[in-house]
Each structure stands twice: as C-alpha cells, then as structure tokens.
C-alpha positions as CSV (number, residue, x, y, z in Angstrom):
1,X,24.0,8.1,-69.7
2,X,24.5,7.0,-66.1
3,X,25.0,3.4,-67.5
4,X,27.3,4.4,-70.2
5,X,29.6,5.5,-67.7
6,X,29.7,2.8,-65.6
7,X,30.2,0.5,-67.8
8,X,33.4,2.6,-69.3
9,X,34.0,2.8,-65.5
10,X,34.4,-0.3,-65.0
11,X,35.6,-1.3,-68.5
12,X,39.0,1.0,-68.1
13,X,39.2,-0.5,-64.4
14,X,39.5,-4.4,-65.9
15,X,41.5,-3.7,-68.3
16,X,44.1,-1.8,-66.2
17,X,43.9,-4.6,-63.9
18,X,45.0,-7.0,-66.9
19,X,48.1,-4.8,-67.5
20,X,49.1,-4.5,-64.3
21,X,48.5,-8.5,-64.5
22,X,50.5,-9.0,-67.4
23,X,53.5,-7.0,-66.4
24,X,53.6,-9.4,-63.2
25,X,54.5,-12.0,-65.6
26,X,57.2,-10.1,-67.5
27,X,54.8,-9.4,-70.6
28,X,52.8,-6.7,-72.4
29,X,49.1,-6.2,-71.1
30,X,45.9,-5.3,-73.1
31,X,47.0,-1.9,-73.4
32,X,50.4,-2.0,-74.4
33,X,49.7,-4.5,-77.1
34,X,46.9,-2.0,-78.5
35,X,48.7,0.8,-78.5
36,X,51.5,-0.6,-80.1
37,X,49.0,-1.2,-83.3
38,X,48.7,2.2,-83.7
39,X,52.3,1.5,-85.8
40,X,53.3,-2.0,-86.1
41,X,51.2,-4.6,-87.9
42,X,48.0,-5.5,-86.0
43,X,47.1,-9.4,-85.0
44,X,43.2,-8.8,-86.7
45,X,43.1,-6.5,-89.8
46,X,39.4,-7.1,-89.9
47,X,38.7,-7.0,-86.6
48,X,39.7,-3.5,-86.9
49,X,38.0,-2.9,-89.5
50,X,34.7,-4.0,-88.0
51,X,35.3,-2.0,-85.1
52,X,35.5,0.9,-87.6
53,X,31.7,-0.1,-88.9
54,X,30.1,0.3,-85.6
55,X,32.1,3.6,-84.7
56,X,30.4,4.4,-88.3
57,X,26.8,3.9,-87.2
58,X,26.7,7.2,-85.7
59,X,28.1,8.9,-89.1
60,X,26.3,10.6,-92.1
61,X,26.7,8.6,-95.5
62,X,29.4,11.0,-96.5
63,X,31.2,10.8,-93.4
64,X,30.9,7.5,-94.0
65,X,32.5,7.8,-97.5
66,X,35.0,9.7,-96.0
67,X,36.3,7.5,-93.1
68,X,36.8,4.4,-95.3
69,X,38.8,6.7,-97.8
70,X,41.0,7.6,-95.0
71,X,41.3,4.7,-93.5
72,X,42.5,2.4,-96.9
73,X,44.6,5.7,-97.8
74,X,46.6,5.4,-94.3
75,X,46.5,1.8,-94.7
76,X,48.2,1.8,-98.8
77,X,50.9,4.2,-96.7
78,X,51.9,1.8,-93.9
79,X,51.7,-1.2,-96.5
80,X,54.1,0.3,-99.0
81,X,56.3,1.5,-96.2
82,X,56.6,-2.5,-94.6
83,X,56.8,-3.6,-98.3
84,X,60.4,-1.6,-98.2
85,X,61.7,-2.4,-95.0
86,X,60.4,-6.1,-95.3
87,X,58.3,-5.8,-92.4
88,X,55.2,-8.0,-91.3
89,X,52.3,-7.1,-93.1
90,X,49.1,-6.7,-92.3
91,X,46.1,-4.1,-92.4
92,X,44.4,-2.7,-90.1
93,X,46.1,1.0,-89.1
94,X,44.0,2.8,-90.7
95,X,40.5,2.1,-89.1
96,X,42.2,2.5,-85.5
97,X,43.5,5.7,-86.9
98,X,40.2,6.6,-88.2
99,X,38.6,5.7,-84.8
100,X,41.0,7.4,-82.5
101,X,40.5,10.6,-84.9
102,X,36.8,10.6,-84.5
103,X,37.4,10.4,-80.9
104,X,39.4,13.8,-81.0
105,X,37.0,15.5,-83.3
106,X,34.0,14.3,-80.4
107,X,36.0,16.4,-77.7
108,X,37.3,18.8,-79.6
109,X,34.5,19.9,-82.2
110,X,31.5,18.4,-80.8
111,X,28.7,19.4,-78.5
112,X,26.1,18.0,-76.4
113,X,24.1,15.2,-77.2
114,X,26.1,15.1,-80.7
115,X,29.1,14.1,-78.4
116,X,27.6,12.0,-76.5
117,X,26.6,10.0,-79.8
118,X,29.8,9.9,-81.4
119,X,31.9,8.9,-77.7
120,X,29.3,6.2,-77.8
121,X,30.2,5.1,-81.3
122,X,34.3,5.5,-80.9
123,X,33.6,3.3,-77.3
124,X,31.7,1.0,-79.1
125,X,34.3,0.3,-82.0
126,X,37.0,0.3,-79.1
127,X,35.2,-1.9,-76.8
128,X,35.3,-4.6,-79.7
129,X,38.8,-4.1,-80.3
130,X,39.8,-4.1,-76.5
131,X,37.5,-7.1,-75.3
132,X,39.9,-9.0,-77.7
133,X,43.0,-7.9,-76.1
134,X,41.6,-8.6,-72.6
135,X,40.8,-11.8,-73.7
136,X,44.2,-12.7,-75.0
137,X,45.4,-11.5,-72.1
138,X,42.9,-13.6,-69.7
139,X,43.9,-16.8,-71.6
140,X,47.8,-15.7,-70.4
141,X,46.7,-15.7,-66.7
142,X,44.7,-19.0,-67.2
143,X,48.3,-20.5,-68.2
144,X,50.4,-18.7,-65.4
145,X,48.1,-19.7,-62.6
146,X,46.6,-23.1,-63.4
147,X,49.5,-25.3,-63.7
148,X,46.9,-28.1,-63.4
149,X,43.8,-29.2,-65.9
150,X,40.5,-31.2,-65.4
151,X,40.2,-32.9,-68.8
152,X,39.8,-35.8,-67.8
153,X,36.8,-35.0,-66.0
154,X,35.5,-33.5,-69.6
155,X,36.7,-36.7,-71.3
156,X,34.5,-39.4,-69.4
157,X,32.3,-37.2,-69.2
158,X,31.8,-36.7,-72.8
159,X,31.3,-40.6,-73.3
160,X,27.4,-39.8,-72.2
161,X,27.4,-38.1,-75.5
162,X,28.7,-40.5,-77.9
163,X,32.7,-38.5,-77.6
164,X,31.7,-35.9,-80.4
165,X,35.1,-34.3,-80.8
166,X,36.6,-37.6,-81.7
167,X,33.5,-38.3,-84.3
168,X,34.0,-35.2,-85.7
169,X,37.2,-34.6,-86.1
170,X,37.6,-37.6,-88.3
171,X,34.8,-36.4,-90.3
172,X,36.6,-33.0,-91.0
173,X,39.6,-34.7,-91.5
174,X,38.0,-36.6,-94.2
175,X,36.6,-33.4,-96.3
176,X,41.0,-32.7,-96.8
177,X,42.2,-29.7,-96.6
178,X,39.1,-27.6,-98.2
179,X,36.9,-28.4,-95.4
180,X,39.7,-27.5,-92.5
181,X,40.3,-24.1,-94.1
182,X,36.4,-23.0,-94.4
183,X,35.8,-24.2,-91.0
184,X,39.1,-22.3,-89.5
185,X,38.4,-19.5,-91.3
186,X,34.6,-19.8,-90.0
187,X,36.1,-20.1,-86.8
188,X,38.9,-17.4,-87.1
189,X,36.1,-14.6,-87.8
190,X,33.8,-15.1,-85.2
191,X,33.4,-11.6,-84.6
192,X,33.8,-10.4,-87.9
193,X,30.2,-12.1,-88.5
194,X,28.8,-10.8,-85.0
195,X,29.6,-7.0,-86.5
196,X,27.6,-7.7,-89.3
197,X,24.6,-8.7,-87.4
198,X,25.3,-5.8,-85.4
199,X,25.0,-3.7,-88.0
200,X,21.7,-4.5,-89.3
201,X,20.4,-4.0,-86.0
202,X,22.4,-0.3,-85.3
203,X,21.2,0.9,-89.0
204,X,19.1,3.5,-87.4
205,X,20.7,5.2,-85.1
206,X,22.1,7.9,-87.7
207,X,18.9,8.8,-88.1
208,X,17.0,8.4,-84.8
209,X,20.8,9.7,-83.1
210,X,20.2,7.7,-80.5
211,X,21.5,3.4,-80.0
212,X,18.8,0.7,-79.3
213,X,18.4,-0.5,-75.8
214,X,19.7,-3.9,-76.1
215,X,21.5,-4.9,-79.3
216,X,24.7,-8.0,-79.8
217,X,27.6,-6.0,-79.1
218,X,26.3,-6.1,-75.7
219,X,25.7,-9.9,-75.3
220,X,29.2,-10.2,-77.1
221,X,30.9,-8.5,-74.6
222,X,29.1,-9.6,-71.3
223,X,30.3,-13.1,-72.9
224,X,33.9,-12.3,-73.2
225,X,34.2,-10.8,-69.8
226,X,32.0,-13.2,-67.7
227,X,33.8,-16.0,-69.8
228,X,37.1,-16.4,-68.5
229,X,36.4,-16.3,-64.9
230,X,34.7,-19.7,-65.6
231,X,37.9,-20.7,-67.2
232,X,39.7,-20.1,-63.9
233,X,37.1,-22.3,-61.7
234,X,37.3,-25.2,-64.4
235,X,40.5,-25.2,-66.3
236,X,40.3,-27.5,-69.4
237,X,42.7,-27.5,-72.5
238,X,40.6,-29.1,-74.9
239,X,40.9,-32.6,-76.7
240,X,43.5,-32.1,-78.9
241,X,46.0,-30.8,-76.2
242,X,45.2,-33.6,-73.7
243,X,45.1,-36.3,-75.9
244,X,46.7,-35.3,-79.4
245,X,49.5,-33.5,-81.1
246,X,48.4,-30.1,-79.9
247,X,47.8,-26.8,-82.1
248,X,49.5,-23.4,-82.6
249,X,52.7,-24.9,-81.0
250,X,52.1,-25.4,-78.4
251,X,51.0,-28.0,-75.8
252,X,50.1,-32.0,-76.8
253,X,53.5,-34.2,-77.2
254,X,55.1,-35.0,-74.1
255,X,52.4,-33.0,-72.1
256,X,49.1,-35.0,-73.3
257,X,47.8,-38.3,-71.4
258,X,47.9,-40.5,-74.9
259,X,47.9,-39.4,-78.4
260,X,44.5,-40.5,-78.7
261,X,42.8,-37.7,-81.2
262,X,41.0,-38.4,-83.4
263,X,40.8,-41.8,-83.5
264,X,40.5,-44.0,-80.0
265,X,38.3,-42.2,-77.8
266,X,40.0,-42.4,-74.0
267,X,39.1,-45.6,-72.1
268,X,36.5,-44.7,-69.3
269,X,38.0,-45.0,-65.7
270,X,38.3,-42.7,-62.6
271,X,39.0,-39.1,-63.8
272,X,42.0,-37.2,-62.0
273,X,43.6,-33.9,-62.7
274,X,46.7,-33.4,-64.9
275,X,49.6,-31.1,-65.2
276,X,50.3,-29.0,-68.3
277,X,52.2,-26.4,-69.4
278,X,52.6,-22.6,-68.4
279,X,51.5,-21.8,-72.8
280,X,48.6,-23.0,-73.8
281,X,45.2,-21.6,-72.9
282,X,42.7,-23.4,-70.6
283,X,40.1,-21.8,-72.4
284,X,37.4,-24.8,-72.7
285,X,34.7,-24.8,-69.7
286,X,32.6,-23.4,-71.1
287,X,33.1,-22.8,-75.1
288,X,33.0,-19.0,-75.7
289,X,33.2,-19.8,-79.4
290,X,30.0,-21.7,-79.2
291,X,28.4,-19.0,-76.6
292,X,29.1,-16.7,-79.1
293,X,27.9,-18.2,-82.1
294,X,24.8,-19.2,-79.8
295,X,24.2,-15.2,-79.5
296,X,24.7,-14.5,-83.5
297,X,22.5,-17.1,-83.9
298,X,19.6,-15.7,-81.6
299,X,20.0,-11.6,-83.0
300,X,20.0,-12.8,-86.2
301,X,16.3,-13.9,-85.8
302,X,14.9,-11.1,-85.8
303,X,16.5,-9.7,-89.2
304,X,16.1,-10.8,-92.9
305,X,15.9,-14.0,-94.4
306,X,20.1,-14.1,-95.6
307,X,20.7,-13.0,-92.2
308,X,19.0,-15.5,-90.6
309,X,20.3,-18.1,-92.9
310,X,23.8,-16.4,-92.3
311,X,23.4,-16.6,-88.4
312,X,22.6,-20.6,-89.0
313,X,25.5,-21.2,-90.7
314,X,27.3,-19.4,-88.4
315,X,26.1,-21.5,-85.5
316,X,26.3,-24.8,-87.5
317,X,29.7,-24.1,-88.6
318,X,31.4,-23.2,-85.5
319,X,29.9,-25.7,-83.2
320,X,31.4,-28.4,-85.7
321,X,35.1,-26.6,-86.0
322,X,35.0,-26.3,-82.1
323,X,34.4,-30.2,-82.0
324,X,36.1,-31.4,-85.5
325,X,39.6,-29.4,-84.3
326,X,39.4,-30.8,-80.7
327,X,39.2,-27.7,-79.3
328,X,36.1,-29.1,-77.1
329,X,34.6,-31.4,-75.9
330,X,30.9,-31.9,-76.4
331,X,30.1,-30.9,-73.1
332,X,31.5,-27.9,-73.0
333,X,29.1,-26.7,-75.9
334,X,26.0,-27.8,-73.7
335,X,27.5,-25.7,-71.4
336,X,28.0,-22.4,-73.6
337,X,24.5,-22.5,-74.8
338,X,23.2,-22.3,-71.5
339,X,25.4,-19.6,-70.4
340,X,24.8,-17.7,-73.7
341,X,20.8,-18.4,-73.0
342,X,21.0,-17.0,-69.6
343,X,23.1,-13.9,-69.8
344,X,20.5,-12.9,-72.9
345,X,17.9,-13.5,-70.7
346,X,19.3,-11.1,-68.1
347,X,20.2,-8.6,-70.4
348,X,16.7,-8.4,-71.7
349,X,15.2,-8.5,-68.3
350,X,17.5,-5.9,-67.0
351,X,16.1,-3.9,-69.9
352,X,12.6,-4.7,-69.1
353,X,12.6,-3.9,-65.5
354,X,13.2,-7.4,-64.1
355,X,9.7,-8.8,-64.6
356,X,8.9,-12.3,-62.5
357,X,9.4,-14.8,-65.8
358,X,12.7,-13.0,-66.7
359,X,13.6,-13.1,-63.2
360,X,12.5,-17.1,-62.8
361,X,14.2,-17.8,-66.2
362,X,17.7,-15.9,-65.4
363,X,17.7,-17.8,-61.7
364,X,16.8,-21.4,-64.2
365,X,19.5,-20.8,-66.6
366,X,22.1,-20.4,-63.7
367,X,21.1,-23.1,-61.3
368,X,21.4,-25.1,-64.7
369,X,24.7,-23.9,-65.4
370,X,26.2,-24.4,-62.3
371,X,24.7,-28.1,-61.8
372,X,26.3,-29.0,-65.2
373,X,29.9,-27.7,-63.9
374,X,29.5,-30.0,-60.7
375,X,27.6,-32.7,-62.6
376,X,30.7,-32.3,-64.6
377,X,33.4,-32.5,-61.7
378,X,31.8,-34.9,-59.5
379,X,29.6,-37.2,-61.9
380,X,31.7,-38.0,-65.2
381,X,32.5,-41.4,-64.2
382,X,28.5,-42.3,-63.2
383,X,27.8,-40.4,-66.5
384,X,30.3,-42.5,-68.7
385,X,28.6,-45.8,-67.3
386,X,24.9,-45.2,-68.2
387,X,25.4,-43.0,-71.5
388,X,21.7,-43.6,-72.3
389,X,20.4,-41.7,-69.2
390,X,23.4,-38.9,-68.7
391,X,23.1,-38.0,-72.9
392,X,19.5,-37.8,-73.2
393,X,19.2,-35.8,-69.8
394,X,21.8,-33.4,-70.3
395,X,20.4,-32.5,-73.7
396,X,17.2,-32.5,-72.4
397,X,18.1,-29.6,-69.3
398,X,20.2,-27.4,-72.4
399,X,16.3,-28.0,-74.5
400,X,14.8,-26.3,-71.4
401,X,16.9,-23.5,-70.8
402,X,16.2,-22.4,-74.5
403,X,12.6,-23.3,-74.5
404,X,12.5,-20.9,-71.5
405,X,13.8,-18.5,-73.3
406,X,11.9,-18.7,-76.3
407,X,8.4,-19.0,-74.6
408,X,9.4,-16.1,-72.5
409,X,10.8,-14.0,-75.4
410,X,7.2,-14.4,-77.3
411,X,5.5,-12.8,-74.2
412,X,8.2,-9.9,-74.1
413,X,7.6,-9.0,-77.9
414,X,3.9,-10.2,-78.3
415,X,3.3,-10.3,-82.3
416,X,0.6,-7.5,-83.2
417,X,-2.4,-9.0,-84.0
418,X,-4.6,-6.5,-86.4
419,X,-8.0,-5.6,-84.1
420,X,-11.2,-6.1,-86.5
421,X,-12.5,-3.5,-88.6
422,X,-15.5,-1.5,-87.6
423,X,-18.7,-1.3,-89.6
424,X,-19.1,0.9,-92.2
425,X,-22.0,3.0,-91.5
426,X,-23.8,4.7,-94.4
427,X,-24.3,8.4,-94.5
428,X,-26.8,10.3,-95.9
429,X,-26.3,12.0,-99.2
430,X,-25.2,15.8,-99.0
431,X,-27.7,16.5,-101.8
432,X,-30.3,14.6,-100.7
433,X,-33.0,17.0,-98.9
434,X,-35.2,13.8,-97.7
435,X,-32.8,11.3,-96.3
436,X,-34.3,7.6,-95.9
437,X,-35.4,6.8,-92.4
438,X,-33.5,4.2,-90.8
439,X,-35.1,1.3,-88.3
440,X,-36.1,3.0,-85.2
441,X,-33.5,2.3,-82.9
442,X,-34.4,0.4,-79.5
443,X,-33.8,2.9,-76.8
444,X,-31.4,1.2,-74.0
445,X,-33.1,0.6,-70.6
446,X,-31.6,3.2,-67.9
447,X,-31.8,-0.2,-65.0
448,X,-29.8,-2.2,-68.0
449,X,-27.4,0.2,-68.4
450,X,-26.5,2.6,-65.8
451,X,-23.6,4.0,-67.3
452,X,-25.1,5.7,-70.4
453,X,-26.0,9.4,-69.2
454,X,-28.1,11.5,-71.8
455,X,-25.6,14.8,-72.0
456,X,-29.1,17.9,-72.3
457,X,-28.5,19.9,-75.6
458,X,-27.3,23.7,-75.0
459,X,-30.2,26.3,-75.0
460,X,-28.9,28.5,-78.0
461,X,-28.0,25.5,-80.3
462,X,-30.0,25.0,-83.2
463,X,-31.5,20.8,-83.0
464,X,-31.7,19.4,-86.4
465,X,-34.7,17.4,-87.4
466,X,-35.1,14.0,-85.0
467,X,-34.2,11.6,-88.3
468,X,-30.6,13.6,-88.6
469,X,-30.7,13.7,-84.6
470,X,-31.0,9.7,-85.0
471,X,-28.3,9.8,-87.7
472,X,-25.5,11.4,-85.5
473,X,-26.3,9.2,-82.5
C-alpha cells in the first residue's frame, strides 16, 4: 500500500511538472490534453479502450458485461452527435467515461480493501492513458530545448553494423504498400499488444482481489518515464529526418545533411553535431519502441503458446518498422535492449529483496548501457573503420546483458523438479488373524547412530504382539 502511494505520489508530481512545462511553451500539458478527451475526439481510441481492460481486471464478469455496454453505448452517442455537426471522429469516450465512473463509485460506494482494489485498477487504466500524454509531452520539451542533434555520431557509428536502417528500409519499400501498412500499424499499437499480455498475466486478480507483485504494466511504465531523460543527454532524430524526406511533416528537407535514405548510406568521416528544428522529436537514443517490444517479448514467455508466438512477432515486427521507416538507427536498438534487460532485472530484484546476482546483473546492464552511450559519442569514427571488431563486439556485450538475465531468471524461478516416490510398504490384511513374519530387521548400532533415541512405551497402554510391534516400526 505504502508503494502504491508513492508511486501515485510521484506520478501526479511528474506530470504536473509537464504541464507546468508545457504552458512555458505556450501549449497544452498532459493534463489539459486529457481532460479535454473527456468530450472532444481522443488521439488513441484503443488506447483507451485498453486502459478500460486493465481497470476491468478488478471487476466481476457481469460488471464486466456491464462496463463495455456503457462504454460502446456512450461512445454510439458522441459518434452520432460528430456525425451531425461534422466533427472529427474517433472512439474512445466512452472507456474514459467508464473509468472515471468507476473511480467515483470506489470513493463513494466502496470500502476497505474493496477500494483499495478498484483505486488500484482505475490508476492502473489511467496510468496507461497518462504515461502517453507525458510522453507526448516529453518529446515537446526534447524539441524546445535541444535545438542541436548528434546523428551523425549515430550514423558512423552504425557503419559497424552493416547501416541496417538503410538495408531495411529498401526492403520494406520493396513489399509496396501492404507491407508499410502492417508494419505501421504493428508499430502504431505498441501498447495495444502490451495490454493484452497484461491481461493474461492480471487474469486472477478478480478472484484472488489482490494484483501480482511484478507484472508489464510496470516495466511499460518505468520505460516511458526513464526513457526520455536519455533522450535529453543524447538527442538524435532518427535516419529519415537527418538524411531523408522526413515523416509526419515535419523535419527532413532543408533541415537534413543529404537526402541519403534509403539508398546511399552516409560517407564515413568525423562526426559533428547538427542543428534542427524546434518540431520534430529527438526521440532515438535509445529506441523506446524496441525497449518496449523487448519487454512484451520477455512477459509473454511465460504465457501460452499464441502468446508467445504473438510476443515474437511483436518483437520481430517492430524492430524491423523502427529500422525499415528510418526511425533508428541500428544502434539505438542495441541500446533499448539493454536498457529494457536492465530495468526488468531491477524490477524483479527490487521484488525479490535485492539478492547479490540481481544486484551484480542490474550494476552490469547499466555500466553496459552507459559505455555504449560514450562508445557512441566518442568512438563512432574508430567504430566505422574496423566494422569487423566494433559489430561483432557490440552484439556480443547486448548477448551478455540478456544471457545475464536469463541465467539469473532460471535461478529466481527454479523449475519444480517432482522428488521420487517412496516405497510402497505392504500392510497386513485386516482379516488375516496370522500376519506373515517379515525378515527380521537389523537393529541399528546406538555408536552408529546416535541420534535415534528409543521413545519407552506408556505403562497403561496395551503392546501388541512383537510381529505387529515390528510392523508399525
């Protein structure tokens, strides 16, 4: 309970801090935005809708029933309304209604640990919906206050790895237009696919009333709010900004070093920083898309086999849209694992009382993290010129970060291993007034074994005959 509110503590603390952020720049903050998707058409129908599932693991099966009702019903409302005045549409209202209404009846109509468990469910579905506002507005103050990029540094860099981005994205440019839509829409609903694994792993806790200790909404959101501070130490736009057309509008053009993407990698030469606009993101170093996926991947493991197929894809799917529509380069997903792989670790050491190997991993999986981000900064061009050391080695530090993990994840959830069976010992027959005698058993030498003490029989009990005696013992 303590931890709960802490973490609300400290979650309503960031985000007023984004607002108050925001407004500085003349523009509506995390809060303002959400609140204003209480009527107007949200960015993410299902986003919200998701959010609505995890408020709903706390619920009956008819509450259940009940909430989506309400929900679509409030939704078929607003829709017909926009359809009239020609508004935007979108759905969506309804599951925040839905949510905010269960938060009401939690205060108003609930006691105890019953309230407790549905708070925890409405903060849940509203921490999902919030960490995406906070990180919209993050990416804002990444364009405000870094006027300058580094990718260039991420570009020669990436020539130890064979330039992946470039590879890839003519490969996806090849599959036409079929390809590029499954991938962004792979891409788009990143979360959508973390709230299912999330729900196969919260499908108790209607029954048991109570949430697991460590589950993917919580790697999801460390993620998204460890994330961007990175962004502001190592500001990078991404491949297709600094050396293409651009995306969504903005950047690329006039702003980009060479329109180089997809098809001529950049020639390798002394990295420098480079100045971009005040619009687009720099949202690269290191790729939360991949971290992410990373973390889908890994709680998917330990569900059935679709989901673990599902979490595969997942994985496979978004590391090639991150790379095949030059939003990264291919060291920036080295990167992402490793961060995903060590804030796991730390979340399941913090739940296991920060043994020594969880403790040794975490303190690994950072020092390798921060040496990538200065190999990064001060090695691309050394890196560019012996490709066959640089690749192979930064491949093989990401390998031991997640063999780490994995090795020390077996010993934290040791497989039970059935214990042998004992002997079946033969009793005598109830109707049998002669029982057969067994072999005499060797009596155990008292110097031999100390520990065996003969326990005297009580006075007023009754001994039975010395072959049943010789049965019992």
């Amino acid at each position: 309970m303590i931890l709960w509110a802490a973490v609300s503590v400290a979650a309503i603390g960031f985000i007023l801090a984004l607002e108050i952020a925001s407004r500085g720049y003349g523009l509506p903050g995390p809060i303002t935005n959400q609140a204003q998707e209480v009527i107007f058409a949200p960015k993410s129908g299902p986003l919200l809708y998701a959010s609505m599932a995890l408020t709903m693991v706390v619920l009956t099966w008819r509450q259940r029933w009940i909430t989506a009702g309400v929900a679509i019903g409030i939704d078929v409302v607003f829709f017909l309304v926009r359809w009239v005045l020609d508004a935007p549409m979108m759905f969506g209202n309804g599951a925040l209604w839905v949510i905010l209404g269960w938060a009401v009846i939690a205060v108003t109509r609930r006691t105890g640990r019953e309230r407790v468990l549905l708070l925890k469910g409405v903060g849940l579905g509203l921490l999902l919906v919030a960490g995406r506002k906070t990180g919209d507005a993050w990416l804002l103050i990444t364009s405000k206050t870094r006027p300058s990029v580094l990718d260039p540094y991420l570009a020669t860099a990436d020539h130890a790895l064979g330039n992946p981005s470039w590879l890839v994205g003519r490969m996806v440019r090849a599959t036409g237009p079929v390809g590029s839509h499954l991938l962004d829409w792979v891409y788009i609903q990143l979360a959508v696919a973390a709230v299912g694994v999330a729900l196969y792993q919260l499908r108790h806790v209607a029954a048991e009333r109570r949430f697991p200790r460590h589950h993917l909404v919580r790697t999801f959101l460390v993620i998204g709010l460890l994330g961007p501070g990175i962004y502001m130490i190592f500001p990078v736009v991404g491949p297709v900004f600094a050396y293409g057309p651009g995306a969504f509008g903005t950047g690329g053009e006039h702003w980009a070093l060479a329109n180089l993407w997809p098809d001529t990698p950049p020639p390798i030469g002394p990295p420098h920083s480079m100045p971009y606009d005040e619009i687009t993101p720099r949202n690269c170093m290191p790729s939360l898309h991949t971290a992410w996926a990373t973390a889908i991947f890994i709680h998917s493991r330990g569900g059935p086999r679709f989901l673990r197929y599902a979490g595969t894809f997942w994985l496979i799917a978004t590391l090639t849209a991150t790379l095949g529509f030059g939003y990264h380069y291919g060291v920036d997903l080295i990167a992402g694992v490793v961060f995903t792989v060590t804030i796991e670790a730390a979340l399941r050491t913090f739940d296991r009382g920060w043994d020594r190997s969880g403790i040794r991993l975490v303190a690994y999986g950072a020092t390798v993290f921060v040496a990538l981000l200065l190999a990064y900064r001060h090695l691309p061009l050394e890196m560019a010129r012996h490709p066959w050391v640089a690749g192979p080695l930064l491949l093989l530090v990401m390998a031991s970060v997640v063999y780490g993990f994995v090795r020390v994840d077996k010993r934290w959830v040791p497989k039970s291993v059935p214990g042998p069976r004992p002997e079946p010992h033969p009793e005598p027959h109830p109707e049998s007034s002669e029982p057969s005698e067994p072999a005499e058993p060797s009596e155990p030498h008292p110097e031999r074994h100390p520990e065996l003490v003969r326990v005297p029989q009580p006075p007023n009990r009754s001994r039975s005959s010395p072959t049943s005696a010789r049965n019992h013992v």
